[in-house]
N, C-alpha and C positions, 0 to 999 in steps of 0.2 A: 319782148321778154328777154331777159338778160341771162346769160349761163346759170348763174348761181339757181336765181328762179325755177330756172328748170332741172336743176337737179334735184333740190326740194323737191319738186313736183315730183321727179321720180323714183326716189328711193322716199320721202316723206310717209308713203303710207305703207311700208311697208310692216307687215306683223312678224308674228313670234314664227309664225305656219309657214310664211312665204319665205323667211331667212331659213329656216332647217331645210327646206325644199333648196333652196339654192345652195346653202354646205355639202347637202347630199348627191345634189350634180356634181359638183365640183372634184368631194371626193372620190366620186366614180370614172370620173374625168381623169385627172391625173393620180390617183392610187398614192396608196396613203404612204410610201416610200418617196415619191415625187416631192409632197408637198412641204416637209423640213427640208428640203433641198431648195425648193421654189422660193418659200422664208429664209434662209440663208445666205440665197443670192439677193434679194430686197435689203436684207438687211445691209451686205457689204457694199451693194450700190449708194443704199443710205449713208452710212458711215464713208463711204470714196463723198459725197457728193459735200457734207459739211465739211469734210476735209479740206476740199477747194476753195468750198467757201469761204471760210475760216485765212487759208493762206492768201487772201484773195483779200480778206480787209486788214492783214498786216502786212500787205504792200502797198494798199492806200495808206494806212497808216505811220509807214518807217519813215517816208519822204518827210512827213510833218514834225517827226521826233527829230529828224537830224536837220533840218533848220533851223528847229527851236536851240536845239546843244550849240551850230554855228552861232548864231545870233547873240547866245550867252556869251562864246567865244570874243567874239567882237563888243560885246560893251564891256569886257573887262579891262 
């Protein structure tokens, strides 16, 4: 059984009853001041991590631009 499979498996049947039961933990868990703060910092992790990503394929990519501009260079 392969990860995905079993995630399916586990959250798949979940209902309307079992999601509010687990909101309801949750927000008792960390209190409802915590949890815009908990989303806040997901989010900026979010936004660091396409950030990388992003500068990560215009360094694969600038080597390929500035060959092409040499190259041009050289058959004129």
């Amino acid at each position: 059984m392969n990860t995905f499979s079993a995630i399916l498996l586990l959250f798949g049947n979940l209902g309307t009853t079992e999601l509010i039961v687990i909101l309801v933990v949750v927000l008792l868990l960390f209190g409802g001041r915590k949890i815009p703060e908990l989303m806040h910092g997901i989010g900026k992790g979010v936004r660091s991590f396409k950030k990388g990503m992003n500068e990560i394929e215009e360094e694969i990519n600038a080597p390929v631009s500035k060959n092409e501009e040499q190259k041009k260079e050289e058959g004129k």
